[in-house]
Each structure stands twice: as structure tokens, then as C-alpha cells.
Steps between C-alpha positions, in 0.01 A plus 500: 500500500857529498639856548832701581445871634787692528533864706731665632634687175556860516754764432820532726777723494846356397650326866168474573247130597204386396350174592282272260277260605314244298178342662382126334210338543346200293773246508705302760793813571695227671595271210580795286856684459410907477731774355481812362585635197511823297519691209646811397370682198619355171663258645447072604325398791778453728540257823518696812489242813320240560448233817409144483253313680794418726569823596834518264551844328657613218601841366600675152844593557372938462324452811685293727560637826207765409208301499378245729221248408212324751242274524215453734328193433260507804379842313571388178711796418803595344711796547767699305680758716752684285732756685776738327260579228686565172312660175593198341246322725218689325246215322238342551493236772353184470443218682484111403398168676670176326397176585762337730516187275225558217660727288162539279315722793632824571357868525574830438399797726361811341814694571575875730698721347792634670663824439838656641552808430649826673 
């Protein structure tokens, strides 16, 4: 059985960190790309960063510089560690596995939520 579980979530303080993590089990981690994503009340589900199976990262331009993304594939793990917090960062957090060449199997974490606020 295929699953995603993210923690880390929490509330921080604006300037503050937090670190997500997103444990996988039930599928080959290797052969998949893994990002995380989020989304802010009222609004689209929004890239955040993601890292192929490659290692290559990429970023949403709001949190370059801020937020680093990792992957562990001996522990099958992927991290999100976001620094400067800004209120603006406040959604919910979810991570996704794609398929590095099957675009037809992917999964969606349950989502953390993440709250910055002073």
C-alpha cells in the first residue's frame, strides 16, 4: 500500500524554521521525482520545490534562497526545510511522488499545516 506521511508542520513565528519531512513507503522512492506543494486558504494548490530522482531541485521563485529541499533515498524520505518564515508561507503542505517517466502514477501526501504567525 502506497502512502505519503508528512510531519513536521507546526506554528513558527515570522523569521522563524520549521522542517517537513515526508516518509514513503509502498513504491520504488528511487524512480520517482518528489516535491512539495501547498495551499493557502482560498487559493490554488501551488508548487513549492521539488527534486528529481536525479537529485535536481527546483524552487517557486517566493521561496528561493528560503527553502531548501532533500531526499534520502536509502530512508526513503523527503525533506522540506524552510527558513525566514514569512506569514505568507502559512498553508497546508503537501507532499507528492511522480513517476520519473510514467506520468499516470503519482501520490499525494495527506498534507501538515504550517502556520507563521507572531
Amino acid at each position: 500500500q502506497v502512502q505519503l506521511v508528512e510531519s513536521g508542520g507546526g506554528l513558527a513565528q515570522p523569521g522563524g524554521s520549521l522542517r517537513l519531512s515526508c516518509a514513503a513507503s509502498g513504491f520504488t522512492f528511487s524512480l520517482y521525482h518528489m516535491g512539495w506543494y501547498r495551499q493557502a486558504p482560498g487559493k490554488s494548490r501551488e508548487l513549492v520545490a521539488t527534486i528529481s530522482s536525479g537529485y535536481s531541485t527546483n524552487y517557486a521563485d517566493s521561496v528561493k534562497g528560503r527553502f531548501t529541499i532533500s531526499r534520502d533515498n536509502a530512508k526513503n524520505i523527503v525533506d522540506l526545510q524552510m527558513n525566514s518564515l514569512e506569514p505568507e508561507d502559512t498553508a497546508v503542505y503537501y507532499c507528492k511522488a511522480d513517476h520519473s517517466w510514467d506520468d499516470r502514477r503519482y501520490y499525494w501526501g495527506q498534507g501538515t499545516q504550517v502556520t507563521v504567525s507572531s
